[in-house]
C-alpha positions in Angstrom: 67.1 106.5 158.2 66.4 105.0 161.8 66.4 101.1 160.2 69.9 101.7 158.7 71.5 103.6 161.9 70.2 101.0 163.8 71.2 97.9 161.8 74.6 99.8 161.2 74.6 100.2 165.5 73.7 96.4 165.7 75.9 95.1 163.0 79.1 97.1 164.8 78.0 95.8 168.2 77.9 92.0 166.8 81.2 92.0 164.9 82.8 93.4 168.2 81.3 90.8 170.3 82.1 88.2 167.8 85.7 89.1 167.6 86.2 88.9 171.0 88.0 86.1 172.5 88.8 84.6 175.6 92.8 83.6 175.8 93.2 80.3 177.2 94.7 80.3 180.5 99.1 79.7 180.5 100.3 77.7 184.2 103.5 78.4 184.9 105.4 75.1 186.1 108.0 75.2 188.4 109.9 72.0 189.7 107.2 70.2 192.8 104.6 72.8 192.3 101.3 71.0 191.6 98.3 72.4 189.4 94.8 71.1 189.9 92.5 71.2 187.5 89.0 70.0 189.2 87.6 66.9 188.4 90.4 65.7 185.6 93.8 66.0 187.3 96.6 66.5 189.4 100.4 67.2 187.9 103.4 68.5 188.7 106.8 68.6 187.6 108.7 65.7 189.3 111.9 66.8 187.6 113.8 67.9 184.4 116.9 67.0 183.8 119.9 67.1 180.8 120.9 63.4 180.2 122.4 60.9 177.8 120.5 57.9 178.7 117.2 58.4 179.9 115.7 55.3 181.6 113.1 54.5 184.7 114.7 55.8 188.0 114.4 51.9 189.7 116.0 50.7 186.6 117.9 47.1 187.6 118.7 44.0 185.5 116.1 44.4 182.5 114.8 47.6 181.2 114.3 49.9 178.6 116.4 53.1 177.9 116.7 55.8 175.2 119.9 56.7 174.4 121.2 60.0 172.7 123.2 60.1 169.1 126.5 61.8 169.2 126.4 65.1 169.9 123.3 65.1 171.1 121.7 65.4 174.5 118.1 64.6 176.3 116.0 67.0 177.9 113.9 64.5 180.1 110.5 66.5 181.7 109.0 63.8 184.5 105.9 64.8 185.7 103.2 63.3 188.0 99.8 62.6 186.8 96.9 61.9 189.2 93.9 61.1 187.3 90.9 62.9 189.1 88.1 61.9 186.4 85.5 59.3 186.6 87.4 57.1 183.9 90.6 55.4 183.2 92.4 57.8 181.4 94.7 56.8 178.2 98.2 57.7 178.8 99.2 58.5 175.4 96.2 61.2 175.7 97.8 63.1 178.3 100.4 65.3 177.1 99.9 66.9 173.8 100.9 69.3 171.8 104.6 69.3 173.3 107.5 71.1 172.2 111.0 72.7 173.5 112.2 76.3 172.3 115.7 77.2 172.9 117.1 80.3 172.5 113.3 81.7 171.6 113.3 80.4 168.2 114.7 76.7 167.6 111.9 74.6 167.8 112.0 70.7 169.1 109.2 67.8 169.0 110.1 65.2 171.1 108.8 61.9 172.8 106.5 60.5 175.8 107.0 57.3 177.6 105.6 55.9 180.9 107.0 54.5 184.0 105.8 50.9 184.7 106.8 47.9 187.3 107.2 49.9 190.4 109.4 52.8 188.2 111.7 50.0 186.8 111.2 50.0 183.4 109.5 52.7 180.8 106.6 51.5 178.1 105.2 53.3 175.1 102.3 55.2 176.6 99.8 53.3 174.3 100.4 50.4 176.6 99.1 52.1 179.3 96.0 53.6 181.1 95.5 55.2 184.4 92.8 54.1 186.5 90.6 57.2 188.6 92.8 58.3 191.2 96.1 56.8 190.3 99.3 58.3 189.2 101.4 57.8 186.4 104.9 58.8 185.6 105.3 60.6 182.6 108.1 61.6 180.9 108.5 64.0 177.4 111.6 63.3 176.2 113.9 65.8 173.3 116.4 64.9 171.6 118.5 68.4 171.4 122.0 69.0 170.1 124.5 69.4 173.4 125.0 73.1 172.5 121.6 73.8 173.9 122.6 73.0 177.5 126.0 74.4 176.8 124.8 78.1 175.0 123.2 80.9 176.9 119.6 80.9 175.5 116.8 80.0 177.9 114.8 76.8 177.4 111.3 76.4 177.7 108.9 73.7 177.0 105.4 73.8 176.7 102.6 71.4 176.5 99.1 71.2 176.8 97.2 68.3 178.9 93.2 68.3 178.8 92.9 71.5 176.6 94.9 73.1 179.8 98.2 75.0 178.7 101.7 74.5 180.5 105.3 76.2 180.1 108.2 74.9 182.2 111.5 76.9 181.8 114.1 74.6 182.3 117.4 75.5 184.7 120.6 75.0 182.9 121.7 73.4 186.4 120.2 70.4 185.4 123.4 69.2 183.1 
């Protein structure tokens, strides 16, 4: 009778254990407030803005640009990326896992690309790594129809960089 108590006792004790998880920490972006995350980075959020065209701020002659369809609009999120790790870091790896929620329930996937050239031109982010203690200029680009700056719901995006999760609400004064 003792065995079965106390394997029943022990059985309870591990399931509840086992069931228990620890919920991954959320940071809250706001616009120039950095996070550091020891050892593997630096960011903050250099700017988001509503936009048309979205190209490299230092843009002059030649460069690359995205530009919307009709109708549509671009929700550009630029944020700063110091590298703090021992190694060069992919750019592509950076942000993952990126989406934009309007309204709290229409979903959008979007796009990254990488300032390059002294912030005159942008580059696919396979094209590029960051070296230990540099920065990069990252943008995560949506595509979004224009009644998304132009409707009352809030907009948030989220991403996750290096397993660390991030949520940026978006002010509709960015048109």
């Amino acid at each position: 009778m003792k065995k079965t108590f106390l394997f029943l006792l022990l059985a309870a004790l591990l399931l509840s254990v086992g069931g228990c998880r620890s919920e991954k920490k959320i940071y809250y972006l706001r616009d120039g407030g950095a996070v550091t995350v020891p050892n593997k980075f630096d960011l903050y959020v250099e700017y988001c803005r509503f936009s048309s065209e979205v190209k490299a701020p230092n843009a002059s002659d030649f460069y690359s640009y995205y530009a919307a369809d009709e109708g549509m609009v671009y929700v550009d999120l630029c944020i700063v990326y110091k590298n703090l790790g021992k190694k060069e870091v992919d750019a592509e790896d950076v942000i993952t896992k990126a989406k934009l929620e309007y309204y709290d329930k229409y979903e959008y996937d979007g796009f990254d690309a990488v300032e390059v050239d002294s912030r005159s031109d942008l580059d696919y982010p396979e094209n590029v790594d960051i070296a230990p203690l540099a920065k990069a200029y990252i943008h995560y680009v949506f595509e979004v129809p224009t009644e998304v700056i132009e409707g009352r719901g809030r907009v948030v995006i989220t991403f996750t960089v290096a397993k660390s999760n991030f949520l940026y609400e978006v002010s509709k004064d960015d048109k």
